[in-house]
VORO-515662 format. One record per residue: x, y, z of N, C-alpha, C in turn. Coordinates in steps of 0.05 Angstrom, whole numbers, plus 5000, padded with zeros to 4 digits. Atoms other than C-alpha are relative to their C-alpha. Layout:
<pts>
XYZXYZXYZ ...
</pts>
This chain:
<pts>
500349995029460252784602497149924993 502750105005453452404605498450245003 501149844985450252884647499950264967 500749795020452153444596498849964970 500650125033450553014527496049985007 502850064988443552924565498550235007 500349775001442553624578499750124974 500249835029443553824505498049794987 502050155016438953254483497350135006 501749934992434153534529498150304994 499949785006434654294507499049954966 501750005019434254104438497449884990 502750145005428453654448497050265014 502249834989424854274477500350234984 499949765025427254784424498349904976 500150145033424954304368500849964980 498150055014430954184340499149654990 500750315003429153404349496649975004 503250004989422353094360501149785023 500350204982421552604419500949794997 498250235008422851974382502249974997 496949995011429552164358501750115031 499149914978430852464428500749725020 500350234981429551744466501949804986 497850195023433651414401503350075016 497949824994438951964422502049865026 499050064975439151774498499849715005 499650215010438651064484502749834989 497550055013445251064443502250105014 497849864971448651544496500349725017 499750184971447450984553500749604990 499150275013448550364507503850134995 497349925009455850734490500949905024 497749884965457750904566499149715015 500050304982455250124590502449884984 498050175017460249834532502750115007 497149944986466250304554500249905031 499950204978464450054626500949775004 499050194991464649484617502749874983 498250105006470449384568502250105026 498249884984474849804620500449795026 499650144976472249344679501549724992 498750195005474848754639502450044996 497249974998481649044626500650015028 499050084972482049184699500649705007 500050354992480048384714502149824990 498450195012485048194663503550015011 497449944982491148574697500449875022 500050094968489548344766500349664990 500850214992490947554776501549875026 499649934971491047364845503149785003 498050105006495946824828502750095005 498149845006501147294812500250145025 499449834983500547734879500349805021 499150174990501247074918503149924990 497450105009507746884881501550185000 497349864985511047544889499150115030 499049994975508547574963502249945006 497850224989512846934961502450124998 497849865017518547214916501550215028 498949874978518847744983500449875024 499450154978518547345032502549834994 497250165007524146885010502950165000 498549805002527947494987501550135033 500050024967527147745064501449855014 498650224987529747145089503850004991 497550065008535947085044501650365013 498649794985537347875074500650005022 499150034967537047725143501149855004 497650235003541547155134502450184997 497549834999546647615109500550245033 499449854986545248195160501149885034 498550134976546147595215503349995008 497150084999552847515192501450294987 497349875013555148185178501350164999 496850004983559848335218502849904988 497950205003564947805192500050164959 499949925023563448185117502950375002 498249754996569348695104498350334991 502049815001568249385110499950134965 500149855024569849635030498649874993 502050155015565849025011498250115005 504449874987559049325050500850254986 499949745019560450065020499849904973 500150025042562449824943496149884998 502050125002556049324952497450185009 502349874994550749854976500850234977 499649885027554150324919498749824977 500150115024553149814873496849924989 502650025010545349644888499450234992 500649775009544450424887500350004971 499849985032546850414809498049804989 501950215019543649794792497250094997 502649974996536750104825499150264980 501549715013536450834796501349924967 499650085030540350544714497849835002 502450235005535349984722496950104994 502549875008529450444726499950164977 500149785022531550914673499849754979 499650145012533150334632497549804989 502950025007525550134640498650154989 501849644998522750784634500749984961 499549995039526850794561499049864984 500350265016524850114542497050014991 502750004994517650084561498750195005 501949674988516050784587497549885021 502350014981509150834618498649604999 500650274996507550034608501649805024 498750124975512249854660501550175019 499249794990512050434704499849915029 500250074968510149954772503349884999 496950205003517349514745502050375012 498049655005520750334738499850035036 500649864974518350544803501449845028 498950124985520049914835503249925000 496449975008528449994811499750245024 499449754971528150654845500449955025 499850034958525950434917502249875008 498150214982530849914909502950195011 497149714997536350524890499550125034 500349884980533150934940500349865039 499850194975533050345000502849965003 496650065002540650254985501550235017 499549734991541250994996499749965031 501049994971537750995067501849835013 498850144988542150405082501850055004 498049945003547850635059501550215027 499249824969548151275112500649815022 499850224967546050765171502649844997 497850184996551850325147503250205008 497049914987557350855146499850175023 500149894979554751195205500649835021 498950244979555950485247502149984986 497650145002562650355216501750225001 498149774993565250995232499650175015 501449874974561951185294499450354996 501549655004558951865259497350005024 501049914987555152285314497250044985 502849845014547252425298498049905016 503050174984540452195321498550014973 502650045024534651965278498250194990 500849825012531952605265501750134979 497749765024537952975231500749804980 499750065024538552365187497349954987 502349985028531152365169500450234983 498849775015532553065143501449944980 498050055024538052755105498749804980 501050245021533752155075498350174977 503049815016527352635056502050104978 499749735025532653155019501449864979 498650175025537352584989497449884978 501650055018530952194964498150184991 502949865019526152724939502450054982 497849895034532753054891499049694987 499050165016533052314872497850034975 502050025013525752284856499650224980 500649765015525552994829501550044977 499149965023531152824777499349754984 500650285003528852104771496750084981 502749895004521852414758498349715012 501350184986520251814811497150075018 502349954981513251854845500749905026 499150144975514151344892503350075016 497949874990521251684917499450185015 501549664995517752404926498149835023 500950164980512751964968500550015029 498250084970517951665018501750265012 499149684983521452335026498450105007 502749874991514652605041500249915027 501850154972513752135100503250085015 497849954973521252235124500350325004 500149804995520152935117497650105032 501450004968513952795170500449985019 498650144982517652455208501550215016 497649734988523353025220497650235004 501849834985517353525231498649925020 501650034961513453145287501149965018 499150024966518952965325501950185004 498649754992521653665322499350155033 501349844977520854115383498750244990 501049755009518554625344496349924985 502850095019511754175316497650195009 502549794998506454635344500150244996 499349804991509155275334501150104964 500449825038506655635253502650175001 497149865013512556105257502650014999 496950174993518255595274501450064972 497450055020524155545219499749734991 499550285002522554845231497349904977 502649915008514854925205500050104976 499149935023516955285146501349844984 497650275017522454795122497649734987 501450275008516254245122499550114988 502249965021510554605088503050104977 498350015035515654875034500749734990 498450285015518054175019496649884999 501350274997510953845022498250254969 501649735034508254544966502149874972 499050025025514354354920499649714999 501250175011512153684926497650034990 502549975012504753794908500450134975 499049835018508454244857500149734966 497950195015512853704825496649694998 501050184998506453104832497350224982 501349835023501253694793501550064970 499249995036506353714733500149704992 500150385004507552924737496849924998 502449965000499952964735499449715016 500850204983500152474796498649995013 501749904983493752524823500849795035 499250144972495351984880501750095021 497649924995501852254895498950325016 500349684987499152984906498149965026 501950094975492852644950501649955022 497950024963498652385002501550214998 498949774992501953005004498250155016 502749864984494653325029500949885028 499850074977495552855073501549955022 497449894996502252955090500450275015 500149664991500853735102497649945026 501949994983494653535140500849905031 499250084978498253055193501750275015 499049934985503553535199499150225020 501549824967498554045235498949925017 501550164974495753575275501150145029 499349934976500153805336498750345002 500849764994496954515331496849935024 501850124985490954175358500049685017 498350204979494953655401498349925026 501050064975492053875461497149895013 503450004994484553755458500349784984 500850155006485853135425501949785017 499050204975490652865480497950005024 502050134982485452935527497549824994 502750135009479552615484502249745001 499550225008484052035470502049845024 499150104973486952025546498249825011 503050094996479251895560499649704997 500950225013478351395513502449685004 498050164991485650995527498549935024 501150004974483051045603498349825004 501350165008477150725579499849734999 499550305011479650165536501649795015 498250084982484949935587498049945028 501750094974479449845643498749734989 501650365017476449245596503749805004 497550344990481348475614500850144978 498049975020486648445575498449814973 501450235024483547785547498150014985 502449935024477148035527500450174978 498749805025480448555486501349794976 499350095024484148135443498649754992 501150175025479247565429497050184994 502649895016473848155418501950094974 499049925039478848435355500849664986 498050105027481247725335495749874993 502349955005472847655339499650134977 500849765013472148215294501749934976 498850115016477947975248498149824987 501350285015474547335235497250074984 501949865008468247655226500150074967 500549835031470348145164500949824983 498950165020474247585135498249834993 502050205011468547105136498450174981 501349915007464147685114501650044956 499749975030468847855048500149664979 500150345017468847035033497749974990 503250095009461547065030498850204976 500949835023460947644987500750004973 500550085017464947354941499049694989 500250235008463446654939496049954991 503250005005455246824951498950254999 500749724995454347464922496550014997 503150005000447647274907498650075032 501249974972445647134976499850245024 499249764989449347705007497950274992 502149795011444448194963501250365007 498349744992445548924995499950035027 498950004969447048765064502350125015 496949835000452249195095502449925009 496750205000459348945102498949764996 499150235006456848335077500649924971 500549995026455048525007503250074986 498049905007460348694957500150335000 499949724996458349444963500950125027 499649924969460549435043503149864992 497750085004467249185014501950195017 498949774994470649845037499350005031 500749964970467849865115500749635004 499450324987468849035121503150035010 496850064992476549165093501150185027 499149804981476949795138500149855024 500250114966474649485215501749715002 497450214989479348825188502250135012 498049804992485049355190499150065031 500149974972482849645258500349845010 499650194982482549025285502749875005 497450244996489148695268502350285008 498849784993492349535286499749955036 499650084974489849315361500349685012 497350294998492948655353501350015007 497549884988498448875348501150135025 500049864976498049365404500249825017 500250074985496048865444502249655004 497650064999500948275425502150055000 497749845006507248485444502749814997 497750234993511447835456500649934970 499950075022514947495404497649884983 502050155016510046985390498150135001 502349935008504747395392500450174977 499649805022507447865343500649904968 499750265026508647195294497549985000 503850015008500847125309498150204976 501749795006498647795298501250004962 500350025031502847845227499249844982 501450305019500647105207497350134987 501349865009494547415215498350154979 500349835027495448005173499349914975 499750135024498147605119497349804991 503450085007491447175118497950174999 502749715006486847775117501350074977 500249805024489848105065499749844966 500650205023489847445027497450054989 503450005000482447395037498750184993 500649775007481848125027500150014963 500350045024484548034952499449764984 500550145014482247404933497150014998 503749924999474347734955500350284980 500749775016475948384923502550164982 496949855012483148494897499650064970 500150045028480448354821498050344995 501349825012475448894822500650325026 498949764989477949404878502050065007 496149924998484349734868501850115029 499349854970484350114935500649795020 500450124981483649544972503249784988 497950205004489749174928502250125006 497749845000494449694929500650025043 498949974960493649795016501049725000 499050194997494149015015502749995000 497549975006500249044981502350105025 498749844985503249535032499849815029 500650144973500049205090503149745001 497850295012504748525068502650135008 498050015001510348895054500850165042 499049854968509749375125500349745024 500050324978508748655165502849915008 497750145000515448425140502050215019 498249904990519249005169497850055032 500249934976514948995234501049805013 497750294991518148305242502050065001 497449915005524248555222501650155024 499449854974524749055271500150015023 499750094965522548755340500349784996 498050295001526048115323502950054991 496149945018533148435295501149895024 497650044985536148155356500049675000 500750365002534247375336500650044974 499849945026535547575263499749634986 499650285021537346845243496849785000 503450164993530146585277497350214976 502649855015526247135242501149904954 499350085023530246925176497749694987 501750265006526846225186497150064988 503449925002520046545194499150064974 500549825029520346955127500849694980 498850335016523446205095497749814995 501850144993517845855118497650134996 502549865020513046395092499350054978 499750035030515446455031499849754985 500750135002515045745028497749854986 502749874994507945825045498449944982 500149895026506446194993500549944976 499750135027509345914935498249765004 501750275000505445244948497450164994 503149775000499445764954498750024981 500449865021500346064897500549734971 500050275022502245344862497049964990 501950055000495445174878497050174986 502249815011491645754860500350074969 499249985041495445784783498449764996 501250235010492845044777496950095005 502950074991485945194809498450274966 500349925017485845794760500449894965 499850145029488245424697497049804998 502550204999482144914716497650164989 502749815008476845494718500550074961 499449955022479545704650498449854980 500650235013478745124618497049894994 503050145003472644904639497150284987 500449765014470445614616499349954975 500050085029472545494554498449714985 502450275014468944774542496950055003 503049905009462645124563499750174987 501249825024462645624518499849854970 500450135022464945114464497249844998 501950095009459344704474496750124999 502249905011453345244479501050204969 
</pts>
């Protein structure tokens, strides 16, 4: 819009519609406008975000977590109409609960809306797995991703849920890569994806979800990956080959190296942005490559802790990077709050998953994190009410 308002100032300052002075008045008032929408917009952002708040519902999940795996320890000894009525009953509560937002509030509480759904939709997913163990139904994990993707996209597609359409996206990936048919454009199997990932891009261009349509790209993009499979199993045979000739030990304290590194680097950028200046990953403009190589690093963490306790390390970890991640940049970069977010919540179910057979020990863990966290986040509402304050008495007294 600048660009073009600056062009027509420029045209008429050469036709002689204007003279010079009134031209410099012109573009003067253009760039005094577009700094004041700037920066009112960056202050609405700052005012949504407080980091407070994304510490206390870490906690809120973590606790939550805990009080589930307590039940799923015990639940066996739960009758079987009770588990059916009760996974019926979150399903209603999740998908009335969203609509019931959606009516109230509409688009002002569309993360609260979105977040009813998953819960509907998580009920759903559970719901199959539960009556498929209590009634020894025949299948494998592919023929019920098929069934998750097509139950949850309808949901989303009558729900008009984004985040629904999303997760069927990914279980729709899921049932195409670990098809036998994934390399092979004129499969039945190949067709079934891309049509489902077009009427999503379909359904996320009328919802005018630009996010939503972006992971579907990316969605369509993984699923060809196996066309060019073969030339990238040998580059990355190479490179495994490689990485596996380096100790075991120097591998993992060069990433928890590299960890420590980006994390010190985003402390410093916000605590001394001065000093930082435009230094790369140290400045706040290397924000994006610091958070990125934390991520790599704590992805061959993982890899590389495989034992319990190391896998309590590696997510501890996580959960401290992504702290550090949004308390250096969560206020002013959304990309980096929103993966956080995910990061957190994917942690809990990688615990979840290679500990389900300790269930009642990993219950502790999530008890004792959530814990954690609330004290955390105690601290950081008081540390924030302080700054406030003292805010406010310096402005009163200049």
């Amino acid at each position: 819009m600048a660009t073009f308002i600056d062009r027509q100032i420029d045209d008429w300052e050469k036709r002689g519609v204007i003279d010079a002075q009134t031209a410099l008045k012109l573009r003067e008032d253009v760039g005094a406008g577009l700094s004041r929408a700037n920066g009112t917009s960056a202050a609405k952002s700052a005012r949504r975000f407080s980091f407070f708040q994304v510490v206390a519902f870490f906690a809120a999940i973590s606790l939550a977590a805990a009080v589930l795996i307590f039940i799923a320890a015990n639940w066996e000894y739960v009758p079987r109409l009770v588990r059916a009525i009760g996974v019926m009953v979150i399903m209603a509560v999740g998908y009335v609960g969203g609509a019931l937002v959606n009516r109230r509030y509409g688009v002002r509480r569309g993360l609260v809306e979105e977040a009813c759904y998953l819960v509907g939709g998580a009920a759903f997913v559970g719901g199959v797995a539960l009556i498929g163990q209590m009634y020894h139904i025949s299948g494998d994990a592919r023929e019920a991703a098929l069934l998750y993707a097509a139950g949850l996209g309808l949901s989303g597609f009558a729900m008009r849920s984004r985040a629904l359409v999303a997760v069927a996206a990914g279980w729709m990936l899921y049932w195409h890569l670990d098809g036998p048919d994934a390399d092979n454009l004129l499969s039945l199997q190949f067709v079934i994806f891309a049509a489902a990932v077009v009427v999503g891009i379909a359904f996320a261009t009328i919802m005018k979800a630009v996010w939503l349509r972006r992971f579907l790209y990316i969605v369509g993009i993984v699923g060809l990956l196996p066309f060019v499979g073969q030339f990238l199993d040998d580059v990355l045979e190479f490179l495994v080959d490689v990485y596996e000739s380096i100790p075991e030990t120097i591998r993992v304290l060069g990433w928890l190296a590299l960890l420590a590194l980006m994390s010190l680097a985003m402390l410093f950028a916000r605590l001394k942005p001065a000093s930082a200046g435009g230094a790369p990953l140290v400045s706040g403009r290397g924000a994006g490559a610091t958070f990125a190589l934390g991520l790599i690093a704590l992805a061959f963490l993982h890899g590389e802790l495989q034992s319990d306790g190391g896998l309590i390390l590696a997510s501890s970890l996580a959960v401290v990077f992504v702290l550090v991640a949004l308390f250096a940049h969560g206020r002013d970069r959304r990309v980096i709050r929103y993966i956080s977010y995910v990061i957190f919540v994917g942690e809990i179910f990688v615990v979840y998953g290679s500990t389900v057979y300790s269930m009642l020990g990993t219950s502790g863990f999530f008890l004792a994190l959530g814990l954690v966290l609330a004290v955390i986040a105690f601290a950081v509402y008081r540390l924030e009410r302080l700054w406030k304050a003292r805010k406010a008495r310096e402005a009163g007294d200049a």
